[in-house]
C-alpha positions in Angstrom: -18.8 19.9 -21.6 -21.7 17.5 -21.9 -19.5 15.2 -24.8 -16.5 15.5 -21.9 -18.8 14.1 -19.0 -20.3 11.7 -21.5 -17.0 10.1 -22.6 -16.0 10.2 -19.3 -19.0 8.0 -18.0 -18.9 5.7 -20.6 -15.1 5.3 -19.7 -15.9 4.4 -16.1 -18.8 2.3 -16.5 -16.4 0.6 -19.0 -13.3 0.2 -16.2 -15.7 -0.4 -13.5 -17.7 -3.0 -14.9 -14.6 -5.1 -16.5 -14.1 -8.3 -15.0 -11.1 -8.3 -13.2 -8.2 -9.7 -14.2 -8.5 -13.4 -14.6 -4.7 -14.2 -13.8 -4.3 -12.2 -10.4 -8.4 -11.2 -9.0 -7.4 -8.0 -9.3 -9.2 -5.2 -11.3 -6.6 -2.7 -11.1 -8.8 0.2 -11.9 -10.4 -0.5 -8.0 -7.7 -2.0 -6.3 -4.5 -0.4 -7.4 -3.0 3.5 -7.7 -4.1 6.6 -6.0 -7.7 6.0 -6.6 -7.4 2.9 -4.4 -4.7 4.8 -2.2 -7.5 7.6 -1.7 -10.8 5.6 -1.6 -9.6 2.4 -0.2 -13.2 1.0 0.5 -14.7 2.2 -2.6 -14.3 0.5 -6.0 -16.3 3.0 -7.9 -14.9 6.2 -6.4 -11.1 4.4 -7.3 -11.9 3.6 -10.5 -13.2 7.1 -11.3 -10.1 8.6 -9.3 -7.4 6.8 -11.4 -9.0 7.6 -14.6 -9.2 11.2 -13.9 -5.6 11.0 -13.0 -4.4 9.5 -15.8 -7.2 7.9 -17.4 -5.4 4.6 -15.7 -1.8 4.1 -16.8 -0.6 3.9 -13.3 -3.0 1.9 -11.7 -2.4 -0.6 -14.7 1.0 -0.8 -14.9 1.4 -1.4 -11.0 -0.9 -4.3 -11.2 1.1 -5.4 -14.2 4.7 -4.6 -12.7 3.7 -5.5 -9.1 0.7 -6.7 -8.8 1.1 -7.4 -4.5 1.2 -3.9 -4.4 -2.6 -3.2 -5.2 -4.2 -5.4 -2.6 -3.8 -6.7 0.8 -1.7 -6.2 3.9 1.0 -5.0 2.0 -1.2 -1.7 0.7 -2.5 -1.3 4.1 0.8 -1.2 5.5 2.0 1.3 2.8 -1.2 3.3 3.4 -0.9 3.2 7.3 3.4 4.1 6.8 2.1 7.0 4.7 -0.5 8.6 7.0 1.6 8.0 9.9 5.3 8.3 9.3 6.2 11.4 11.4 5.1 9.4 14.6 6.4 6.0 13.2 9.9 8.2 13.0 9.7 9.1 16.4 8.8 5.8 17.7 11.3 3.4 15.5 14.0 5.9 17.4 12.7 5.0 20.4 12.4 1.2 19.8 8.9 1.2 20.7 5.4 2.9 20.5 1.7 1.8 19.7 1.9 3.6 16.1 4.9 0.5 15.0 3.1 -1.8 17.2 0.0 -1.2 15.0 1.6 -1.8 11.7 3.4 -4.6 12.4 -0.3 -6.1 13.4 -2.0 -4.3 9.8 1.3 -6.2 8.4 -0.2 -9.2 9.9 3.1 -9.7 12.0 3.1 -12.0 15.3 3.4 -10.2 18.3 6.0 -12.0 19.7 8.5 -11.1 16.7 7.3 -7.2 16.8 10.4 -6.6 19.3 12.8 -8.4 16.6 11.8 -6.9 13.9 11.9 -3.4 15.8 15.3 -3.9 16.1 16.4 -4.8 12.7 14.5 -1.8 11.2 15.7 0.1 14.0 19.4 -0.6 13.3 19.5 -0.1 9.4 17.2 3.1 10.3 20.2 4.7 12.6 23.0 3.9 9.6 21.0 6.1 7.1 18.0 7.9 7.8 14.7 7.8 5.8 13.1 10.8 5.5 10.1 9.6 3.7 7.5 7.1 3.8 7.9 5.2 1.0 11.8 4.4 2.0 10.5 3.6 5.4 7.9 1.3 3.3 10.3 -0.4 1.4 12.9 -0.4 4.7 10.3 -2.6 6.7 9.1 -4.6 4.1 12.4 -5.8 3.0 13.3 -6.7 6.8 9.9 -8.5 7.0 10.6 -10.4 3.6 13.7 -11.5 4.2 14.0 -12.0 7.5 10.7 -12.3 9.0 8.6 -14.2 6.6 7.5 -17.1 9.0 6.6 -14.5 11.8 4.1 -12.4 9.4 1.3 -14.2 7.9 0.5 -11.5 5.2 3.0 -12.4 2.6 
């Protein structure tokens, strides 16, 4: 038990005190996969998280396969789509509500296009249903990258 803890802190001091990665600023071990999903504010308790889970491998490879997924308004979005989506289903059938309003502004979306972009996610929601977050994710961010880039700073 002792050797286990041991290898396990030398691991994370190991993960936790690597630079981060000189192409992107990102040290994946804090800023990407469920660690940083679950401790969003806490680089330590990430890094500790991720290696637990997997000693890493996901958090790695989604900073390696997508690396605007481990930082910014895009995981804050996702994380606020997650936490929230029975509400955000209820609202985005009624075209409106302070929960959509909300993550367009974590999206970093202009107020005056929240109404548009309601709509568009609205209409592609009614021809086939989500029925999970990370579809509703992936529904909004496509509208927002394709559509409504110039209205949302956070790109």
């Amino acid at each position: 038990m002792i050797k286990r803890c041991l290898t396990a802190a030398v691991l994370v001091s190991a993960f936790v005190s690597m630079p981060s990665q000189a192409k992107s600023g990102i040290n994946p071990w804090q800023q990407c996969g469920i660690g940083a999903m679950v401790f969003p504010d806490n680089g330590v308790a990430a890094a500790i998280s991720n290696i637990i889970w997997d000693l890493g491998t996901t958090a790695v490879s989604s900073n390696i396969s997508s690396v605007e997924s481990c930082e910014g308004a895009n995981v804050k979005t996702a994380q606020f789509i997650q936490q929230t989506f029975p509400v955000l289903e209820q609202e985005i059938a009624q075209g409106e509500g302070e929960y959509i309003s909300a993550m367009l502004n974590v999206r970093g979306c202009d107020v005056t296009a929240h109404q548009q972009i309601i709509n568009s996610v609205r209409s592609d929601y009614a021809n086939a249903p989500i029925d999970n977050a990370q579809a509703f994710y992936e529904l909004v961010e496509g509208k927002i990258t394709t559509n409504f880039s110039s209205q949302c700073a956070a790109i």
